[in-house]
N, C-alpha and C positions, 0 to 999 in steps of 0.2 A: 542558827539558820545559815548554811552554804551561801556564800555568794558565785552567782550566776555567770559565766562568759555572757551570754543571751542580753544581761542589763549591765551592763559594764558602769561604771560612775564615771560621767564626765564632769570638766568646769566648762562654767561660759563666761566669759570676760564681756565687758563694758564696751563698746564700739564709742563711747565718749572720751575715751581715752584716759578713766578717770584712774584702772588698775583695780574698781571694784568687781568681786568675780562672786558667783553663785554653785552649784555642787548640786548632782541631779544625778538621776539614771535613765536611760534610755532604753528601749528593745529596737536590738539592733537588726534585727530582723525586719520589722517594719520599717523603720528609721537610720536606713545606711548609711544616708548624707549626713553632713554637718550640721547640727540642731540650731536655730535660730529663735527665739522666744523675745518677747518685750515685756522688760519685768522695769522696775523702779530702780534707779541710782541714788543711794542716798547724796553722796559728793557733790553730781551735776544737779540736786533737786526736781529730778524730773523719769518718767518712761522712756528708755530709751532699747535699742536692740542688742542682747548677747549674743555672741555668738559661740558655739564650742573650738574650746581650744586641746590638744593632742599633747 
């Protein structure tokens, strides 16, 4: 399977500053800004917000 320009793979890092990071794709078409998602930190034991990092 080709990988896509369209869904690029990003990371989103920890806004808890813990350094844990997640790996996704996006459609950048729809989605041109910077992805924000609130997923689970195992570190901080808690939901907290990633954000995409470049």
């Amino acid at each position: 399977m080709a990988r896509s320009k369209a869904r690029p793979v990003v990371t989103l890092r920890s806004t808890a500053g813990t350094g844990v990071t997640y790996v996704t794709r996006k459609n950048r078409q729809s989605q041109p800004d910077r992805m924000v998602l609130r997923k689970y930190d195992p570190v901080a034991g808690r939901h907290v917000e990633f954000r995409e990092t470049r």
